[in-house]
C-alpha positions, 0 to 999 in steps of 0.5 A: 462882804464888801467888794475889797473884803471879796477881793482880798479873800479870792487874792488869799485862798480865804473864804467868799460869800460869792465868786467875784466875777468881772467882764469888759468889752471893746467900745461896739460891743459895750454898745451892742450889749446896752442896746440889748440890756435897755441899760448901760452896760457898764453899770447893768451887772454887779462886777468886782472890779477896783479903781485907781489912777497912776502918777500925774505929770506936774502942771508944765511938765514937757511930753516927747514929741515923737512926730519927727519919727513919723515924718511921712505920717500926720497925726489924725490923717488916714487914722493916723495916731502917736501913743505915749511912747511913740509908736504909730498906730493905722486903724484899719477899720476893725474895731480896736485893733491897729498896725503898729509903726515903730519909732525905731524900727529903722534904727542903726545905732547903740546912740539912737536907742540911747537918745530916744525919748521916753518920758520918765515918771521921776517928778511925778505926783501922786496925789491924784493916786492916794485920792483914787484909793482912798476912794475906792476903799471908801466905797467898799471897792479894793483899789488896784492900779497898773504899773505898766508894761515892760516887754511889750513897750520895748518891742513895740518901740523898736519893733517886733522881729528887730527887738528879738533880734537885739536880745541875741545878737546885741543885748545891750540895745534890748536891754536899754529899752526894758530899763528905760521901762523898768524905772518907770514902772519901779517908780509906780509900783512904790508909789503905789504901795506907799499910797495904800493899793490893795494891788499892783497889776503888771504883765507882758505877752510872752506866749503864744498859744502853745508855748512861750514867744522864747525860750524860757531862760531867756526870760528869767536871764532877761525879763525876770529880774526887772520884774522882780525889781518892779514888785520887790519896790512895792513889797519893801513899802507894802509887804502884803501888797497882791501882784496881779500878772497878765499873760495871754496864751502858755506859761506853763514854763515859767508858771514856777517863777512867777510865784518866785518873783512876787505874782500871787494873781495870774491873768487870765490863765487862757483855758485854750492854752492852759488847763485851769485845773491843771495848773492849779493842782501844780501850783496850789494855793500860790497862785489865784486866778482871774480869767478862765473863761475862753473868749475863743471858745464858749463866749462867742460860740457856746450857748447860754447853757454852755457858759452856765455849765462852764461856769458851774465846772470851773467853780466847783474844779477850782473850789471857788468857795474858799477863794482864789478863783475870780471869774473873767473873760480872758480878754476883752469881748468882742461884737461877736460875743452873743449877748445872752452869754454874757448875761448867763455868765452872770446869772451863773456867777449869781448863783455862786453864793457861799458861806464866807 
């Protein structure tokens, strides 16, 4: 089977010739691992992993500048950063993590929220997206592409504890931000199924690791129908085009209305938060998963025979063989992971050859 064809059979509940298997790492720990290997560790093992690239912003067109938000702030100084929606980020010296500085955090007015600047995606291009999965299939890969997040945009520009206090007390300020993010994702959802993409990827962090960071009608009066809008856009172009939803932690609770809304991929079903096994009997073949290899528990603290045994339990419990079931570690790696169980995470995955 090609990758694609491995791909679309693990995302259907179809037959696979192997468990499609795929793991990353943050920037020190790629290093650590190709010093280990000899060889870069990107290329090093054979992953299932698709490619793509999002909408092109047309030759001219004028990006926010968000430093009036940071006025006591310069770019570049202390570690000092301006993302694309213009959030603040201090690096504190450990690795990819930052502390978040909200543009709106201090905001008093509805108007603020309105006159804030984020880019909208509605004259942007798509050819660099159609020559990206023309591409990919070219290659035998399935092509996938990320529309972008929603809940966590809007929380990230007017800050954690503000942004849920919005949603009890002045709805309409949350509900703002989360459109101004939905009609950009909508956009990129549809252009990307008119282009061809095998699957779009979405999600937001809306769990911890015992239960969800609200309750869960919350969600479905507010969150729910903008994602089913984002997915419904791609679908009335591209009727079999995958979802692939990414969560950290326990939704259990909303496990039924993720299926409900479109999502046929869960990411990345946190074994410490979530029994695999458990969910899958509840939710069948409606819901393949990728992920289930705790980062929390046996990468970094297991041993070699630990993970070859994981991965053996978690193939033969979820019957890889007949799909739905890609194996990943549920976040990215971090430079305590041991090389040797990446690479006997590997070799067990090698050893998952079946008859599709």
């Amino acid at each position: 089977m090609t990758k694609r064809e491995r791909f679309l059979g693990f995302a259907g509940f179809e037959l696979v010739d192997r468990v499609p298997r795929r793991a990353w790492g943050v920037e020190a720990f790629r290093e650590k691992m190709t010093h280990f290997l000899g060889a870069p560790f990107g290329t090093y093992f054979d992953k299932d992993t698709g490619d793509g690239a999002g909408l092109r912003a047309p030759e001219g067109f004028e990006f926010p500048d968000y430093s009036a938000f940071h006025p006591d702030r310069e770019v570049g100084k202390d570690g000092f950063t301006i993302d694309g929606n213009g959030c603040g980020h201090l690096g504190h010296g450990f690795h990819h993590f930052t502390e978040y500085i909200s543009p709106l955090r201090n905001a008093t007015k509805f108007e603020e929220i309105e006159s804030y600047p984020i880019a909208s995606n509605e004259t942007w291009l798509d050819d660099r997206m159609r020559a990206a999965c023309e591409a990919a299939h070219a290659e035998g890969r399935h092509a996938q592409i990320f529309t972008g997040h929603m809940y966590e945009n809007a929380w990230q520009v007017r800050g954690y504890e503000q942004f849920l206090m919005d949603l009890f007390t002045q709805r309409e300020w949350a509900e703002l931000l989360l459109d101004r993010f939905c009609e950009n994702n909508v956009r990129t959802a549809a252009a990307a199924a008119r282009a061809g993409y095998d699957c779009v990827a979405t999600g937001d962090d809306i769990a911890n690791q015992n239960t969800m960071m609200f309750a869960p009608d919350l969600w479905r009066e507010v969150m729910k129908p903008r994602w089913a809008r984002v997915i419904a856009a791609a679908r009335e172009v591209k009727p079999d085009i995958h979802v692939w939803y990414h969560c950290d932690g326990n939704v259990w609770d909303v496990l039924d209305d993720l299926v409900e809304i479109g999502i046929t991929i869960l990411n990345p079903v946190q074994p410490e938060c979530m029994d695999p096994v458990a969910v899958r009997k509840r939710m069948g073949k409606r819901l393949a998963f990728d992920g289930c290899v705790g980062t929390q528990t046996v990468f970094p603290f297991g041993t070699p025979e630990d993970m070859r045994r994981t991965v053996r339990e978690l193939a033969e419990a979820l019957d890889a063989g007949n799909g739905g079931l890609m194996l990943s570690p549920t976040h990215v790696l971090e430079p305590d992971v041991p090389p040797e169980n990446v690479v006997a995470f590997f070799e067990a995955c090698d050893e998952l050859v079946y008859d599709g």
